[in-house]
LUMNU-656231 format. One record per residue: x, y, z of N, C-alpha, C in turn. Coordinates in steps of 0.1 Angstrom, whole numbers, plus 5000, padded with zeros to 4 digits. Layout:
% residues N
XYZXYZXYZ/...
This chain:
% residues 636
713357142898714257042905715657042899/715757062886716857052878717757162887/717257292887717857432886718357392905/717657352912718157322924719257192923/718957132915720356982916721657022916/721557112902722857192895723457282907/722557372913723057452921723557362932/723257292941723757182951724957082946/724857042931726257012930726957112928/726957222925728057322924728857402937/727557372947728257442957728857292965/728557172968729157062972730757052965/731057072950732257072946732957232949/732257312949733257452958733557402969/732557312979732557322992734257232996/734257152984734957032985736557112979/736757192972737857262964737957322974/737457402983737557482995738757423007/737657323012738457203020740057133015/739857103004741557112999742357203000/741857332995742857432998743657453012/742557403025742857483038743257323041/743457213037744057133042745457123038/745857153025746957173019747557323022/746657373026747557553033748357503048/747457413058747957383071749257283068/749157203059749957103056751757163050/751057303045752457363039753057403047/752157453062753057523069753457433081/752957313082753157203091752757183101/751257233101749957163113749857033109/749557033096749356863098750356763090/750256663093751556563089751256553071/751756493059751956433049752656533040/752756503029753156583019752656643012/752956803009751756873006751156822990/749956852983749856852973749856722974/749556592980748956472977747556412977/746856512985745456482986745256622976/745456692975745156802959744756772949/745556692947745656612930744556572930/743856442940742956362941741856432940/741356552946740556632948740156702936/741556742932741556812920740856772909/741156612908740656582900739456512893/739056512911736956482917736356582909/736856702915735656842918735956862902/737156902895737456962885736656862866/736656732874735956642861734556672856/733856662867732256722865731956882856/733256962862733057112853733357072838/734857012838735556982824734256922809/733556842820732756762808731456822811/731356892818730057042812730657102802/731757172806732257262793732357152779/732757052779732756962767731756962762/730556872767729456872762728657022752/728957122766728357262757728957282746/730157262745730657302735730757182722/730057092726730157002715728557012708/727557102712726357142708726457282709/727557312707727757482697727557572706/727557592721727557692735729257732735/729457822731730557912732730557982747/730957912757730257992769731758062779/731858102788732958182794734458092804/733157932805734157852812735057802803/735657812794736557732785737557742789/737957862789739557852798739557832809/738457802820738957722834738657612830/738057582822738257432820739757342816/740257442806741457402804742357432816/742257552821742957562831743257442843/741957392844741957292851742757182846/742357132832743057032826744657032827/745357112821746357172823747157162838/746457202848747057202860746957052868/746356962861746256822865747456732855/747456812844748656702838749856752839/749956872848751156932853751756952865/750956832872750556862888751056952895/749957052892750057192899748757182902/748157122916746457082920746557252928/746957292933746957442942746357542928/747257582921746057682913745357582903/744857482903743857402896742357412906/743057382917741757402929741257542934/742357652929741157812927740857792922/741357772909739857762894738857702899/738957572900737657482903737057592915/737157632923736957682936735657852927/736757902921735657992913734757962907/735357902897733957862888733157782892/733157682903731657602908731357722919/731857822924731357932928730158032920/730958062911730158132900728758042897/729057962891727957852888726657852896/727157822909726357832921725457972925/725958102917725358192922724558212909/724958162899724058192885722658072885/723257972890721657902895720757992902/721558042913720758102925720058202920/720458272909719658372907718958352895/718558202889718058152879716658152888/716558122901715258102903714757942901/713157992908712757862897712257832889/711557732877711157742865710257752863/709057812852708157832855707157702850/705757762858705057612859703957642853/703557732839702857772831701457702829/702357582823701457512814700457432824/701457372833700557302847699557332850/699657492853698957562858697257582850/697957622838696757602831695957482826/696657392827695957282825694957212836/695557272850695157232863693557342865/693857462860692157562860691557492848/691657402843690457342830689357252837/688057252834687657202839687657032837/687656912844687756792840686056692839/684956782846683756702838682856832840/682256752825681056842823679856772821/678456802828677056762829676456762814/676756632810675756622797674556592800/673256662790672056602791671556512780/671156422781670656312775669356282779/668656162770667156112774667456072787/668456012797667555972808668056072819/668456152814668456322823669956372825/670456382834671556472836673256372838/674056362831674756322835676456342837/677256352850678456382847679656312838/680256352828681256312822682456362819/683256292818684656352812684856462803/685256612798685256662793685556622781/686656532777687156492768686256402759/685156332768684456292759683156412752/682856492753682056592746682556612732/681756632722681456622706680856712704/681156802693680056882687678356832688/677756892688676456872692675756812705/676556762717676056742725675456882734/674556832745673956972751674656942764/674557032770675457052783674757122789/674757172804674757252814675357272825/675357412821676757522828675957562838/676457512851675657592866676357712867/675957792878676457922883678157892885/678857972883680257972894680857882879/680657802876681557722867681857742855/683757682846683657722835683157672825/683357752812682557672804683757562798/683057462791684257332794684557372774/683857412764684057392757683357522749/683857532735683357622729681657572721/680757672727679357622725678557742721/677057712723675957812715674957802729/674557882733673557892741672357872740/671757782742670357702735669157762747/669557722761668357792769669157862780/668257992784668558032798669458162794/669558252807670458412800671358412813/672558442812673558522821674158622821/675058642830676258722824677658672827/678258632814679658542812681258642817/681858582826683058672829684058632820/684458652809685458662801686858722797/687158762814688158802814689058732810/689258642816690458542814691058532800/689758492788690058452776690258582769/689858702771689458832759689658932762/690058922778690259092785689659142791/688159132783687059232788686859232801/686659362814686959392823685459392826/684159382818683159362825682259242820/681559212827680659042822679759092810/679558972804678858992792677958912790/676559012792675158912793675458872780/675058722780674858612772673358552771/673058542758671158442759671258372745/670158272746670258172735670858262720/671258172714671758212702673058252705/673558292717674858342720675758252718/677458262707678458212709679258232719/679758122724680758142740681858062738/682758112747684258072744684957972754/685357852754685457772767686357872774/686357842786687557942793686458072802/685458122799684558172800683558142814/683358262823683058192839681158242837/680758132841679258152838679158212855/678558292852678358432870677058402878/675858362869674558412878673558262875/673158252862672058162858672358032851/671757902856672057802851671857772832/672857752822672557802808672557642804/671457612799671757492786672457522775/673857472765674357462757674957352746/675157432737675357302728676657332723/677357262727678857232719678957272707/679957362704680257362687681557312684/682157252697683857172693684157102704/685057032704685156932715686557022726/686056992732687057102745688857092741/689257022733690557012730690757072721/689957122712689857192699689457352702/688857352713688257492718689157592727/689057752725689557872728690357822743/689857742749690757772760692057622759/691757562750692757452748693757522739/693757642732694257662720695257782730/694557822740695857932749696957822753/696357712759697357602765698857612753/698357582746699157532736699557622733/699357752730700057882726700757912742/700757902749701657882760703257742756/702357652758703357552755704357572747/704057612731704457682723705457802720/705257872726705858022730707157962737/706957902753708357822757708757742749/708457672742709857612731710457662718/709557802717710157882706711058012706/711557982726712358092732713658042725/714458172716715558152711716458142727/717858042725718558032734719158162738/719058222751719558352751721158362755/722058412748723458452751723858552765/724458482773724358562787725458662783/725558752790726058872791728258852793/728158732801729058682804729858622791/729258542787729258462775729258552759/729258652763729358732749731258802749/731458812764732758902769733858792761/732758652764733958522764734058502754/733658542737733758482726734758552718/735358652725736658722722737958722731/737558722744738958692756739758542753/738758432750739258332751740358292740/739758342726740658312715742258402718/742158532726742958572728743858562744/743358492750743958392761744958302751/744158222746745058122737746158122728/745858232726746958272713748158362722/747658412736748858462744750058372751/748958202754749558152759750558032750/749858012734750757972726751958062724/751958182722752858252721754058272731/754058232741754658212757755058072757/754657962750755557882750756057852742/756157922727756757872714757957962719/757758122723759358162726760458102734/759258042746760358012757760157872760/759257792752759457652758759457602769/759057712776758157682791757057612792/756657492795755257472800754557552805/755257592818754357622833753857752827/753957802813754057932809752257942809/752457812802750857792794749957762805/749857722815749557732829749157842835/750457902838750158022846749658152834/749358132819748758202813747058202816/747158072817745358032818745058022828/745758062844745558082856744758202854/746158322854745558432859744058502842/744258462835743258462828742158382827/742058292839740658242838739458342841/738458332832737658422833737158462848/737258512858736458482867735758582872/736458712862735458852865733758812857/734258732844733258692841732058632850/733058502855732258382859731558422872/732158522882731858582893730858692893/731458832888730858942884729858922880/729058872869728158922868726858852873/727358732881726158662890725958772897/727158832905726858902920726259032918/726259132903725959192900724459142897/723759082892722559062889722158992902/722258942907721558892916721559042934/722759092927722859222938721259312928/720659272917719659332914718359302915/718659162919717959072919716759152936/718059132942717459152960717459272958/717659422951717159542948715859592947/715659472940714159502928713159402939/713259322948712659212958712359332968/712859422972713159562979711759642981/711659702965710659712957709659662951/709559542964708359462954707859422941/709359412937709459332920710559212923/709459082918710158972918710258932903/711858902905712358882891712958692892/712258662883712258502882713358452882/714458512872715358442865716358582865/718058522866719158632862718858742848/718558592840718558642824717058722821/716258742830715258842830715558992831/716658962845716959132846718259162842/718859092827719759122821718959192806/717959152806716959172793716059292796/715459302805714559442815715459572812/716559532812717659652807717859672796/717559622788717459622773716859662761/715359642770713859632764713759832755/713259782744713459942739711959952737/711059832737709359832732709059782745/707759872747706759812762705259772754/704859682756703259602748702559582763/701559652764700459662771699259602769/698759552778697359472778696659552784/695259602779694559752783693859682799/692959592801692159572815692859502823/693059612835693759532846695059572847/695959642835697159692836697259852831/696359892821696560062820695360092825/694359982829693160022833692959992847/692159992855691859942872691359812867/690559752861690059642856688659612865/688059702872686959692877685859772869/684559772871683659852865683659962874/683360122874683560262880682260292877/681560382886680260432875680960592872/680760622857681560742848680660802850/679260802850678760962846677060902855/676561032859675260982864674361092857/673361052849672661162842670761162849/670361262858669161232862668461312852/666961232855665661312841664961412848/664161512845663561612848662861582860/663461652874662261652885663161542897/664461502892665661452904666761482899/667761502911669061532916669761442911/670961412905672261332907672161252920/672461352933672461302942671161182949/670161232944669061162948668961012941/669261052928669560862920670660832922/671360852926672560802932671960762944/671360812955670960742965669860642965/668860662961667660522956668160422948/668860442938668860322932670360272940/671760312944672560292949671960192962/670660242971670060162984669360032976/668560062961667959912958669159812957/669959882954670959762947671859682956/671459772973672859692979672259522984/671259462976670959302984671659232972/672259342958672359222945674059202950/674859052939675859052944676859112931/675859122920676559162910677259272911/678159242899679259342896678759522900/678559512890677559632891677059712898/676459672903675559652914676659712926/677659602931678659702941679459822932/679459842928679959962919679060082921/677860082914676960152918676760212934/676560052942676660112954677660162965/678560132958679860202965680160362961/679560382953679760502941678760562950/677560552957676260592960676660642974/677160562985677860562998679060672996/679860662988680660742983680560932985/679560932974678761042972677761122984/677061002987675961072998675960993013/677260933013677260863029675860793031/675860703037675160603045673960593035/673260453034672260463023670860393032/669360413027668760343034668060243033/667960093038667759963037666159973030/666659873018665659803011664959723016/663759723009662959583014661659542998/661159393002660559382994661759412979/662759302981663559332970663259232961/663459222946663059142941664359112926/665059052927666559012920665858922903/666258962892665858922884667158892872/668358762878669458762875669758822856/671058842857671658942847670159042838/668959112845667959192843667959302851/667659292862667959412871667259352886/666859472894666659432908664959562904/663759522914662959622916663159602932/662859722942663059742959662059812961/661859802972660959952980662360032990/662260182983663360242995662560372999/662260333007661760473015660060473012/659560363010658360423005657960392987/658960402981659360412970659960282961/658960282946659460172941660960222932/661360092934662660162924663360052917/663560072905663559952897664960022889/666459892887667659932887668159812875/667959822866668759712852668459762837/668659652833668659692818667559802810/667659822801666759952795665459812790/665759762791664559652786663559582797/664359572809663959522823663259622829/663559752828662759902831661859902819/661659892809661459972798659859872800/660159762803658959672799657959652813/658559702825657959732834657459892833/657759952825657160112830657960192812/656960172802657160182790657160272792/656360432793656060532791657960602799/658660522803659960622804661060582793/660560492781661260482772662160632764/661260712763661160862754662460922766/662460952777663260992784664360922788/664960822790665760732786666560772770/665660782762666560782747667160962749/666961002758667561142758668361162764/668561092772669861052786670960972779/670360822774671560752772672760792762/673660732765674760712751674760642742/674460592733675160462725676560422731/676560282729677860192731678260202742/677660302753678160262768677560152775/678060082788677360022796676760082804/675060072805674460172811673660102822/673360132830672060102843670360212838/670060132837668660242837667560252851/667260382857666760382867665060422863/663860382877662660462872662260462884/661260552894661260542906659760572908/659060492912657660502909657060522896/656960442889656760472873657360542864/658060692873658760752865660260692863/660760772848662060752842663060852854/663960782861664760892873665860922867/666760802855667660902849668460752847/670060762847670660692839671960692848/672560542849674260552851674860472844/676060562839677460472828678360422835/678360312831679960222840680960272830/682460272833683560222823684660152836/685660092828686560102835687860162833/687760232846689160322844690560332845/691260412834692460422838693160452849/693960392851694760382864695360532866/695160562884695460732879697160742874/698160622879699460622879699760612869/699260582860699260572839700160672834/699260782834700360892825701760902831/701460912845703060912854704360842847/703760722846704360542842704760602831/703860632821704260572803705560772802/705260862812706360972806707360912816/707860822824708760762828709360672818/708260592811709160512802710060592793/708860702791709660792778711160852782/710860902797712460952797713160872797/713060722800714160612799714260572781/713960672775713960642764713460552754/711960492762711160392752710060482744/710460442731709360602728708260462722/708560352718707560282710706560202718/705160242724704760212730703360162725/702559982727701559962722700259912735/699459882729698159882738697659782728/697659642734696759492729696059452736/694759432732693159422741692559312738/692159262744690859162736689559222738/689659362740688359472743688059532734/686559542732686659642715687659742714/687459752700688459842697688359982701/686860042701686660162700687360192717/686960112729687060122740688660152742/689360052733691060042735691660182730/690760252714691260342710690760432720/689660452728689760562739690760562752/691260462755692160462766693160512758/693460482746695160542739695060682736/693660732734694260872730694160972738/693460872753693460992767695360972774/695760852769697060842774698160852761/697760902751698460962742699960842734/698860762734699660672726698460602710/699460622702699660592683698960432681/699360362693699660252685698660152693/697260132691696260042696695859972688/695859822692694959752687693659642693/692659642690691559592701691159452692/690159382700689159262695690359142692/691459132699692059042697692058912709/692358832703692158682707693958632714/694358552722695258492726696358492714/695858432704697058402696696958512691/696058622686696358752679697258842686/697458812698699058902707700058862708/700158712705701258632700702358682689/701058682680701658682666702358872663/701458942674701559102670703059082679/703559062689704859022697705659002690/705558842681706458812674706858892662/705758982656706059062648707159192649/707159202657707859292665708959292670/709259132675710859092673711559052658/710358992652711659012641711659142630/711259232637711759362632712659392639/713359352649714559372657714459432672/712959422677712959512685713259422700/713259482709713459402722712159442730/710959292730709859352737709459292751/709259422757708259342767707059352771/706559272777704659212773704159262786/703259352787702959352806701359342806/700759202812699659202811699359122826/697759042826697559022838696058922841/695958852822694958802825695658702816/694858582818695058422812695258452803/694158502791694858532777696058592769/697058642786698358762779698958662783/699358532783699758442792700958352782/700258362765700858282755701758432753/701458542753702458672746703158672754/703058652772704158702780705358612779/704958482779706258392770707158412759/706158452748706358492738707958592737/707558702749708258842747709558782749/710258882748711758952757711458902767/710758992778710658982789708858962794/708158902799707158872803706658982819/706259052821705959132834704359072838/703859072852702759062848702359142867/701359222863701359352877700059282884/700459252895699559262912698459142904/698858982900697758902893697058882909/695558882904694758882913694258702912/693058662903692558562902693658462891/694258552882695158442870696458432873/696558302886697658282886698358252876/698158192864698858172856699558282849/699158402853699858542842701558532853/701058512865702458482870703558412865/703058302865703558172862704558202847/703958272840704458262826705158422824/705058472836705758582834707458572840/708058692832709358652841709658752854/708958882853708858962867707758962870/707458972881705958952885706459122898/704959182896704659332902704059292914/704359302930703759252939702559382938/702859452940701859552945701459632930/699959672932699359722922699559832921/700859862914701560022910702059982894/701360042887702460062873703660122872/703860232883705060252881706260182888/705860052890707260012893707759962882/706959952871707159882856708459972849/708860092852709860182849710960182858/710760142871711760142881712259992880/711559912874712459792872713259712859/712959852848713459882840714859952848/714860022851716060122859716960052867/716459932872716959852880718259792874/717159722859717959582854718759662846/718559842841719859942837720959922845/720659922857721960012866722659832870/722059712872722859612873723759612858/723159602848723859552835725059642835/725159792839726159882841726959852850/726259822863727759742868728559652864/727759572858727959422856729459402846/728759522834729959552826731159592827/730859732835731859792842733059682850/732159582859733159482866734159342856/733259332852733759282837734959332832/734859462827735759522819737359542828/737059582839738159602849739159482852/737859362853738559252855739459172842/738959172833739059142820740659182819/740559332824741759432818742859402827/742659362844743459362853744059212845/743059102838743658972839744458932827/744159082817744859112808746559132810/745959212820747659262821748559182833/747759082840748558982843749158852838/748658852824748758742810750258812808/750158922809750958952798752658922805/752358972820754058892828753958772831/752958662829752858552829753358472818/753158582807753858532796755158542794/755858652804757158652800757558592811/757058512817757558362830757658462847/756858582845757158672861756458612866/755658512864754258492875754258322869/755058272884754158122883752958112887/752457942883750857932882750357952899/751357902908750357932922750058052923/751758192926751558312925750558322915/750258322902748758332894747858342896/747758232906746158212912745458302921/746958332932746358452942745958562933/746958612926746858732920745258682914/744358612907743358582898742258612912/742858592922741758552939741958712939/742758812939742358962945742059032929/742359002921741259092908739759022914/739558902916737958902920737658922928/738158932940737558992950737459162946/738159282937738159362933737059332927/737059262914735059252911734159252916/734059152925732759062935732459242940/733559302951732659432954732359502951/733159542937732259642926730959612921/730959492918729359392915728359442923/728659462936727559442950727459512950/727759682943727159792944725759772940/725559652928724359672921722859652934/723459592945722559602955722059692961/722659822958722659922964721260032957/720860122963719560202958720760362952/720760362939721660482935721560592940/720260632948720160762956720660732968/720560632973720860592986722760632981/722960552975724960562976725260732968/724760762963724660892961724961012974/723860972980723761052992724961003000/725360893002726860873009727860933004/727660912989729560962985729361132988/727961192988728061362990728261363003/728361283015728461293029729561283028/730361163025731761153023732661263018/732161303009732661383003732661543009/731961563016731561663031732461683041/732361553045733461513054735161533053/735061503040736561503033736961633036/735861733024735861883022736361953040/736061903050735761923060737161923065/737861803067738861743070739961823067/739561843052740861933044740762073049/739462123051739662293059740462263071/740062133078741062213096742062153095/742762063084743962063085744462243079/744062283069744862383065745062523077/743362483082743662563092744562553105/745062403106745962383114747562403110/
């Protein structure tokens, strides 16, 4: 609401500096009756107060920022009543203002967010049976029960009952993780299949998913204030505005000198350029299905020299795939792929559609089960075709039909997630899930590299071994796995204060405290965690990693303009100081001249809207045409 108030009074006092001008333009030339420059002043000194005592204030809590000399400028042209170039200044700079809101966006709503997915009661059980309560009142040791679909409210132990817990949110892991008594669980944590009794081991404000909140919370108030691009030009022009325009009146004892020095030197390549420039990158990168939150995002996106990756869901697909299908002596691949792929299509688990998508995939159309019988987070037994067929754990097979244990231990892997099949008593063979890397991966990370990011990391809350195999098929050094919310926090922060400029690109609740944290926060195609949005500062509409390099490219080629328009303006307003100073240029003539160097910015700026190949391919047309022009003149 803030970022919207600011922007609405900035454009209400342009709107109002506007209206002076064209009433005092008709008035000079005698459409309308009074004397000119009487209603100016008044105006002047409406619209121009509000800017003045912004610039005061900032600068009385240590913001060195680019409006100082229109501030003075303004001051200046009120106690010298000269309201005509007082009212361009004001007219630019609540211009400028107006578009650097606009491309501020809005603010993000992180913490809300997270606070609003917490659960607010949880079913305690007690002697006289079940009852709902406040989360907040749960204690260590009370027992609880977690139905299907719901989260867990608190960090607890699993006393009765088995499931399989979706953990993405809190840890990464891209597949559920059966849980049974004796099991620790993390609040934040989505109970999938079977109703679990639990016992508290902390009170939900103390527990894993309270402790992201606050590592969220946290992260935003420990954003160092960032220096705009604008505001860095201005911590050198200004001192030297001032000392041109003291110098202009100690020789000549001119007032109007000091005036029309701070006219045509009011920053406005600053104050203009580089809104129009970033925000021309702004609607570039919106083009491309990259929404960039805030100006000062894709002034930073151009900067970034470190990319920090979160492995599930961003270098990975974040679904389960089945990797390998191994059948036992006496069946096809294709045939256990088809029987167990047909028992499995009544289950809703994960898995389960994986498998059977993988099975349809492979051998088209599959044939209907019956007599199916679902034994949650265990497996499923069917009849297909005549045929028993029995599809889950090595324990759920093993203990219906022991004698395929021996053939099983010759099939399986260690450490993979496996499906064990058996098909009328017999052992049929075996399928491995993983989840896979994204095919657009290697594409993405040798794109970063030619943009010259060579330091590239991978932060998981997925074992390690799993994290170090995704890094060394995509040929990066630097993994680290089994980490927790605040352990990517603190590896982020590590990283900036070794000087680096990072950015965080993840996609689950738990990347949520780092993406704050970073440089820059990205967060690609959030499916279920709105929150990775929320806390990010670009958000990926479509599920492509490689726009993650093209919007790096983006916020390159705005900051190049941006500079570029800067520097021109800077230099033109330079060298209008300088006959200002020797009394060639009063303050009105000042102000036009200050009105065509920006308009010379503003549309150098708006190139940044432009697609580089796209204007590329113009100036070679142009340039065709030219070539063209000059042959039939010569020939003429």
């Amino acid at each position: 609401m803030k970022v919207r108030a600011d922007a609405l009074l900035s454009l209400l006092i342009a709107g109002a500096a506007l209206t002076a001008l064209g009433v005092e333009a008709l008035r000079y030339f005698g459409a309308l009756p009074g004397r000119p420059d009487s209603l100016a002043l008044l105006v002047l000194i409406a619209t121009g107060l509000p800017l003045v005592l912004r610039t005061v204030w900032g600068a009385l809590r240590g913001q060195f920022a680019a409006d100082i000399v229109a501030s003075l400028a303004i001051s200046t042209a009120v106690a010298f009543n000269e309201p005509i170039a007082g009212l361009v200044v004001v007219l630019m700079q609540s211009g400028g203002e107006f578009l650097d809101r606009y491309a501020e966006g809005r603010a993000s709503r992180a913490v809300r967010e997270l606070e609003a997915a917490a659960p607010r009661i949880a079913h305690r059980i007690g002697d006289g049976g079940i009852e709902d309560v406040p989360v907040e009142t749960i204690v260590a040791g009370d027992r609880l029960l977690v139905r299907p679909g719901e989260m867990i409210p608190c960090d607890a132990m699993i006393v009765e009952g088995t499931s399989h817990l979706d953990t993405a949110s809190i840890t990464g892991e891209p597949l559920p993780r059966r849980a049974g008594p004796g099991s620790r669980i993390l609040s934040g944590s989505y109970n999938r299949e079977s109703p679990l009794t639990v016992e508290a081991t902390a009170r939900a404000a103390e527990s894993q998913y309270a402790r992201i909140v606050e590592l969220v919370r946290t992260a935003q108030a420990s954003r160092a204030p960032i220096q705009r691009l604008a505001d860095r030009y201005a911590v050198w022009f200004t001192p030297l505005t001032l000392a041109v325009a003291a110098v202009a009146y100690g020789i000549s004892g001119d007032r109007l000198r000091i005036l029309s020095v701070l006219v045509v030197a009011t920053p406005c390549p600053l104050i203009l350029a580089v809104p129009v420039a970033i925000i021309g990158g702004v609607n570039r990168a919106a083009r491309r299905g990259i929404v960039v939150r805030n100006g000062t995002a894709l002034e930073q996106v151009g900067d970034v020299d470190t990319v920090v990756f979160d492995k599930t869901g961003t270098l990975t697909i974040g679904q389960p795939a089945v990797a390998r299908v191994a059948a036992a002596p006496g069946f096809t691949e294709a045939e256990l792929l088809r029987l167990a792929g047909a028992a499995e299509q009544p289950s809703s688990h994960l898995l389960a559609r994986a498998l059977t998508g993988e099975a349809i995939l492979q051998v088209g159309s599959l044939p209907r089960p019956t007599a199916a019988h679902e034994e949650p987070g265990r497996g499923i037994t069917a009849t297909v075709e005549g045929k028993t067929v029995l599809v889950g754990s090595r324990a759920y097979v093993t203990d219906a039909r022991p004698e395929a244990e021996p053939v099983f231990a010759t099939l399986a892997r260690p450490g993979r997630l496996t499906a064990f099949v058996s098909v009328d008593g017999r052992a049929a063979g075996v399928v491995e899930y993983e989840d896979r890397i994204r095919p657009e991966a290697p594409e993405t990370l040798e794109a970063l590299r030619q943009l010259g990011i060579e330091h590239m990391v991978i932060l998981s809350g997925d074992s390690i071994d799993n994290v170090r195999a995704v890094a060394r098929t995509l040929d990066l050094e630097d993994a680290q796995g089994d980490l927790l919310a605040e352990d990517k926090v603190e590896t982020v922060a590590a990283l900036q204060r070794a000087g680096r400029r990072v950015l965080m690109m993840g996609d689950g609740t738990n990347d949520a405290p780092a993406l704050e944290r970073a440089t820059v926060g990205m967060a690609i195609a959030p499916r279920e965690a709105a929150i990775t949005a929320e806390a990010a500062d670009i958000v990926l509409l479509a599920d492509d990693l490689r726009l993650l390099p093209a919007a790096i490219g983006i916020g390159r080629h705005s900051l190049r303009i941006a500079r570029q328009s800067v520097r021109v303006g800077l230099g033109l307003s330079g060298l209008a100081m300088l006959f200002a100073a020797a009394g060639m240029i009063p303050p009105t003539v000042g102000a036009l001249i200050q009105e065509a160097i920006d308009i010379s910015v503003i549309l150098n700026a708006l190139r940044s809207a432009r697609d580089p190949a796209t204007a590329s391919a113009r100036s070679a047309e142009e340039d065709s045409m030219q070539e063209a022009s000059a042959a039939a003149t010569m020939q003429l």
